[in-house]
Every structure is written in C-alpha cells, then in structure tokens.
N, C-alpha and C positions, 0 to 999 in steps of 0.2 A: 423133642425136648426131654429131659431126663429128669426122671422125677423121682422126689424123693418122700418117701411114705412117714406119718406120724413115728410109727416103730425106729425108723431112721433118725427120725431125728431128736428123739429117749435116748437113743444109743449114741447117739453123739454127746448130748448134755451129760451122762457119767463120764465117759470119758475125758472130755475137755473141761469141766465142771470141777472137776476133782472132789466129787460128793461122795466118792464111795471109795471103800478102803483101798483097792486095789490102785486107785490113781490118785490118790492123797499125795501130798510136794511134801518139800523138805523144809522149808523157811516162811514165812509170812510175804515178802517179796515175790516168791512165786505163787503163793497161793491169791496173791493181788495181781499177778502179770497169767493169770488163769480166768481172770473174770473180766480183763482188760482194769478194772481197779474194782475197790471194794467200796459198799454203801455206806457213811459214816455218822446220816445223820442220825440216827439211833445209836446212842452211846457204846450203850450194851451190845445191839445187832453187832456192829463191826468187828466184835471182841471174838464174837460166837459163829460167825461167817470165816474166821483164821478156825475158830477150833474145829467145825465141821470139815475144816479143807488140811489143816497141817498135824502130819506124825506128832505126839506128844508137844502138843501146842501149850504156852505157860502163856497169862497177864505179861508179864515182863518181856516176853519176845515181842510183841507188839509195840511194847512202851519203846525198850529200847532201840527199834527201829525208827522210830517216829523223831525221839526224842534225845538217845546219844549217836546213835547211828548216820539218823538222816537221809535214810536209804526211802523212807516213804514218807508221804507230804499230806495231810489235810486240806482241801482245795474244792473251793466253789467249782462248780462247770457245770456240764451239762444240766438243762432244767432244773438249774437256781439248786441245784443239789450239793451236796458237801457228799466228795469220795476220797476215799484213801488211796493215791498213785503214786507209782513207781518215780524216782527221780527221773528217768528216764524218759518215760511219758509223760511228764510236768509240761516241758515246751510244749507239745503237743496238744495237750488237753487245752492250755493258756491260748495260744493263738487261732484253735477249732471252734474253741467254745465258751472259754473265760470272756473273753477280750468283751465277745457280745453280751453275756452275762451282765458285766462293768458297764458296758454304757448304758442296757436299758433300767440298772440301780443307780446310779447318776441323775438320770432323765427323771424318774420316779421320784426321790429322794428331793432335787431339785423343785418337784410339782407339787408333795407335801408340803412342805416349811412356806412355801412360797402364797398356798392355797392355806395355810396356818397363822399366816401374818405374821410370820418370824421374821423373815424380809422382804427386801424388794427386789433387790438382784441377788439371785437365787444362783446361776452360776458364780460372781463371783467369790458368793458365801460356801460353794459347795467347795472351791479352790481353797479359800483359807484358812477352813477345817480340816481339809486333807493334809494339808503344809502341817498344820498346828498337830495334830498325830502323828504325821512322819519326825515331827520335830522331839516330839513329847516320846519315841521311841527311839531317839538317836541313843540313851546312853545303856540301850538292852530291854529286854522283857518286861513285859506290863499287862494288867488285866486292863479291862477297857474303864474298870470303874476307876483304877490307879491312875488311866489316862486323864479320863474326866477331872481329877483331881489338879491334875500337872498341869492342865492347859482348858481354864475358863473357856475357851469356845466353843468348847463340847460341849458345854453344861446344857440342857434343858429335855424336854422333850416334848412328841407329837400324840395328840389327841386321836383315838379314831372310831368310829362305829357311830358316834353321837346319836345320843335315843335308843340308841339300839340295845338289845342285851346281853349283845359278847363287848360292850364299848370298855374301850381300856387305853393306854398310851404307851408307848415306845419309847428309850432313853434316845435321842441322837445319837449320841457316842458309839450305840450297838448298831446303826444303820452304817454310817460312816466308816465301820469295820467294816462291815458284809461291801461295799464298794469296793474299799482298799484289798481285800483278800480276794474278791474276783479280779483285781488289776493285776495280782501279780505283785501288789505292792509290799504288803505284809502277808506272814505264815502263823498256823498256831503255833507255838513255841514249848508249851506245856499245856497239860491237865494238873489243876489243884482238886479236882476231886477226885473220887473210884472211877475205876472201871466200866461202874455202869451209871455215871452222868459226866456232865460237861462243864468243866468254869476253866477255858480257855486261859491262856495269857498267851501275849502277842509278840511278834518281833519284825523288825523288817527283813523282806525275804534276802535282799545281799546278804544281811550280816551274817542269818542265820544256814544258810544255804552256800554261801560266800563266795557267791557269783549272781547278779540277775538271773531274773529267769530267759534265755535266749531269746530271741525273736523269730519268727515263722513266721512266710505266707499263707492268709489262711487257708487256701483251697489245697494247699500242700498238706497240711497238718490235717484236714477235714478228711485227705483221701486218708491221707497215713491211719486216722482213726477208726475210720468204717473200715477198711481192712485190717487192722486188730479184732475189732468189731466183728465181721465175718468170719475169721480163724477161728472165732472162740462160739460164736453164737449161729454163726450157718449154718441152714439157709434160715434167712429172714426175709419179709419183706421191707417194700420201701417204706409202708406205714409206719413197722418195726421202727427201721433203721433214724427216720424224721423223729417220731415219737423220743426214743433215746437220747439221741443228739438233741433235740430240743430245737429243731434246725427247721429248717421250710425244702418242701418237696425238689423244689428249683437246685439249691444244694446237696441235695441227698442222691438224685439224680446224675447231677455230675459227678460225684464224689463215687460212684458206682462206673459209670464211663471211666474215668481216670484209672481204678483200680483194674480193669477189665472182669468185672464182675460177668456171669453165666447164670440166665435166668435157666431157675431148673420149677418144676410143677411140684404141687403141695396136694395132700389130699385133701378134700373138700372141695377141690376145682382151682384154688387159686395159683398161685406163680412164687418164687421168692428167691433169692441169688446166694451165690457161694461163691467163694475163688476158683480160676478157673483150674489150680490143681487141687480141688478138693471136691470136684462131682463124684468120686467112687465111695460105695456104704462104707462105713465102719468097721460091720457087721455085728453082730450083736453080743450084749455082753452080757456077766451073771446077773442072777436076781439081785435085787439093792434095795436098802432102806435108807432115808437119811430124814434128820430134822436139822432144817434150818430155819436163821432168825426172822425177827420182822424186819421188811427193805434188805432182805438177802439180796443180791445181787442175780441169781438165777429165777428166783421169783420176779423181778424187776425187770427181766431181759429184756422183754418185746410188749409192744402193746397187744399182739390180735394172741390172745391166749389159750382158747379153748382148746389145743391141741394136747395141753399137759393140764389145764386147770377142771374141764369138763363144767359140769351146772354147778360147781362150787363160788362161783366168783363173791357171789351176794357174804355166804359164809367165812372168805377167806379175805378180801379185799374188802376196805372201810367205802365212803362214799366220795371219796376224796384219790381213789385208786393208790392207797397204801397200803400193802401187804405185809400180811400179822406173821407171824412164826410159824411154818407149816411145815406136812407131815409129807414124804414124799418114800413114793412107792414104786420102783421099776420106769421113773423118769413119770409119775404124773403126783399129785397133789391129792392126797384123802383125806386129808384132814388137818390140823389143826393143833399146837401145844403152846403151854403156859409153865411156869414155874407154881407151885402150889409149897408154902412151907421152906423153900431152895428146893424142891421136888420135880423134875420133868414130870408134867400131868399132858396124858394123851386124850385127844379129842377125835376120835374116827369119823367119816362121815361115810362112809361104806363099810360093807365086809370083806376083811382081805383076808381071811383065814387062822387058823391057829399057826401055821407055820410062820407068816409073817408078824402075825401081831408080836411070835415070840423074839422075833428079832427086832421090833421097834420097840416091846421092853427093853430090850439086851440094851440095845442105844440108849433107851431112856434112862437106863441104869448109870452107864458112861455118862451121861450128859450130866444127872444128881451128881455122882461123884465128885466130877471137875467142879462143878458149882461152891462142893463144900460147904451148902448150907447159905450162897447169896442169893436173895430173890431179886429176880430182872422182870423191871417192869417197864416193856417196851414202850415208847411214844406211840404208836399206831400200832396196840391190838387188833389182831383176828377176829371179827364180832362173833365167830362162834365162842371167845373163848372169852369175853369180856362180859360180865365178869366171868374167872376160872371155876369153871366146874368140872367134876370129876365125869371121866365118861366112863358107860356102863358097864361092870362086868363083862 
C-alpha cells in the first residue's frame, strides 16, 4: 500500500488550497471550484476565504458574481451548511445532498408546529405555506419579512427551549425558507446589508437562475462529489469523506467503489483514499504563511484533524466543532487571529521564529490594509481569541 506521510499531505493542501501566493487563482469561481465550494455561513468568512485565495480580490467581485453575474449560488447542502457553488456544481450538490437536507427540514418543521398546536395536519399545512411563498415570490424578490407581509400564512411563530435559558422563538416564514432553499426551490437573490452580515432577499431559483435547477441520480451526483472532494482534499479518510457530506458510511463507501478510489496509508497507522491518478507526492513546496477566516473551508475539510491542527483543537475550535479564524504555518494551524480596531491582531500558540512571525505581520499588514478600518466579527470565534487580546510581544 502507498503511503502517504503528514509532510505530504501540507504540500498538497498549498498547492490545491490556493492559500499561498504562488498558487492564488484569478476569479472568485476558481477560488470556489479550489475548495470544491466556499463556506458562507459566516457573512464575513466567505468574503475573507475569496480574499485569502484570489490576486487582488475586491467586496464587489464577489457581489457581482453572486448577484449580476450568477456565476455562484448561496445554497444549503452538506450538513445543514450554507456554501457558496459554482453554477456548475449546483445539480450536483442539490441531488448529493440538498435533496436530503429538504426532507429531513420538512420532517422537522412538520414535527414542530404540529408538537406547537399550530395544527393538526402538519403536512398539509407544510404544502400550503410552501405554495403561499412560491406564490408570494411569483412577481420577483422579497425578504422573508416582505414575504410574511404578502401572504398571512407565514405569519406566526414557534416557541422553543421552554424553561430553559437560551428559550426564545423562531418566525415560521424563516424555517419555511431554509426548506425551500434546500429544495432547490428558491435562491438568495441579494444582501441588504455589508459585507460582513446577512439580510438575505429571495427569489425563485427558475426565475433567477432561468432554468430549474437539473435533476441527478443521487449515487451519480454522490460519486461525482467525493471525487471533487478527493482532487481537492486527498487523501482523506472515509470518516472524513461521511463527516463532510453529512452522508452515512453505506454511501460514502460506495461513492468511493464508484470513483475507483486507492486506499493509500497515513501516518499514525491509519488508511485514507485518493484518486487512482493521484498516488504520486507532490513534492514539496516553499515555506507559507496564511490567515484564514472562521469556517474557512480548509479548516473545515476533514473531521479527523490532528495532522494540521496538533493539541490546538480546545484553542481553535468552539465546542460545537466550529473553526474561528486561524493562523497557518507551512500547512499546520499555530494560532489564532481577530480584527482589533479593523486591525489583524495575531494570536500564536507556539514559537515559530523571527523569520516567520515576520511574514505573518507582512500578512497581517495586507489583511489591515484590505479591511480599511471594518471590523469583522465572526459568528464562531476561536476561543483563543474571544474576547480579542493582543498577543505578546
């Protein structure tokens, strides 16, 4: 069996990563068809995951790909997540991973209201809310509160925690969204706010897309994904590969058969797969600094981590296994940054010498620049950095 060492696979993640200047893309589409898609639900991350990865990356190249272009799509998938995909890979992710997404928020959705005393027949109230929003966005774009507005059935909402201390309530309107946007049904359409939050407006995906989104078999679309998946992220394991996909071992399994996937060995003892023309090294590449967001998408790759993360986990990941903005050194994780004032403020958790720290000022410098004085204040900080303190001299 052929095995492939940690060092191996550092030098693969710059390379196919596009983390480091040498292999940085040209467009925000490639720098999303580099990670198979980008992480979106941190407003800000996603902005800052294009600027880490594209040559003079602007706000506005994003926007306008999203938004006049239409070249990238905001979309539920994998593990209930919202990523930014290529049009391209939209069938793909919809019939691998949406599709399932949609019915187990239906099923849910259907079990609240129902467990609420809102009604009695639960699916057919889940159908005539659905209709009354595809209806209520027949004539163009809508926030979900403009929705509510246009069509009473939305109105109300669910209670949840009772007694409890995080107890709070949910509108309808916004659940009934998250179904419809895993279906395939509706797309974000715009952002009414900055860059670094979210107030969504909606549209139906024909109109805005102006085509359905296709349809795929799913074990088709499942292989086609894990082999993206493997191009970009090999070798993984199949804990990995499930983890990711949000899929079950049974699927991940065959979607590895299907692909002709080659188990190659890891260091620590265990096993993990590549495509079968990609068993030769890399070989290695220059030294590298990078800072990336929280929910970067290379941070987010794989679940079994220790091979890039080391005894950092507790400091970098919250308790909810979401990944704060972090410092990345030669393909592993030291640390830890925050915005301070619009300031990149660095967080080390080792010693990486005078040589390197000066080049993750030099970054940190780039990174203040581009900011121009916004402070980004992730959904899931790094508890090393929450709150921001300056780290030492």
């Amino acid at each position: 069996m052929i095995h492939l060492d940690d060092d191996e696979r550092r030098a693969r993640l710059a390379r196919r990563h596009a983390v480091t200047e040498p292999f940085r893309v040209s467009g925000v589409e490639a720098a999303a068809d580099a990670m198979v898609c980008l992480h979106a639900t941190d407003p800000a991350g996603l902005y800052l995951s294009a600027w880490a990865r594209v040559d003079g990356f602007t706000v506005p190249d994003l926007d306008r790909a999203f938004f006049d272009d239409r070249t990238l799509v905001k979309h539920l998938a994998m593990r209930r997540t919202l990523f930014a995909v290529t049009r391209d890979l939209l069938p793909i992710v919809q019939a691998a991973s949406s599709n399932r997404v949609a019915g187990v928020e239906r099923r849910r959705l259907e079990k609240e209201v129902r467990e609420a005393g809102l009604v009695e027949d639960a699916e057919r109230w889940f159908d005539e809310v659905t209709a009354a929003a595809v209806d209520g966005l027949a004539d163009g774009p809508l926030t979900a509160a403009q929705l509510r507005e246009r069509e009473p059935v939305l109105e109300g909402s669910i209670a949840y925690g009772h007694g409890k201390s995080w107890a709070g309530s949910f509108p309808v309107v916004s659940r009934v969204m998250t179904c419809l946007q895993a279906a395939g049904t509706i797309v974000r359409a715009g952002n009414l706010g900055s860059w670094t939050s979210s107030r969504p407006t909606w549209a139906l995906a024909t109109d805005w897309l102006g085509e359905p989104i296709p349809p795929m078999p799913e074990d088709v679309a499942r292989a086609q994904l894990v082999e993206r998946w493997l191009r970009r992220f090999g070798p993984g394991t199949t804990l990995d590969l499930k983890w990711w996909l949000g899929s079950t071992l049974t699927a991940v399994r065959q979607a590895l058969r299907d692909v002709g996937a080659v188990e190659v060995s890891l260091d620590g003892g265990g096993s993990g797969w590549v495509l079968p023309d990609d068993t030769d090294p890399v070989g290695p590449v220059e030294p590298w600094v990078a800072l990336l967001p929280a929910l970067d998408p290379t941070t987010m790759a794989w679940f079994e981590r220790d091979w890039y993360l080391g005894p950092h986990r507790a400091q970098v990941f919250d308790t909810a296994g979401n990944g704060g903005a972090t410092i990345w050194v030669d393909g592993r994780i030291v640390g830890g940054w925050s915005t301070k004032d619009g300031a990149a403020d660095l967080v080390l958790l080792e010693d990486v010498g005078a040589d390197v720290r000066a080049a993750l000022d030099t970054e940190a410098d780039r990174l203040t620049a581009w900011l121009h004085g916004t402070q980004v204040m992730p959904r899931f900080p790094a508890p090393l950095v929450s709150p921001p303190r300056r780290s030492p001299a």
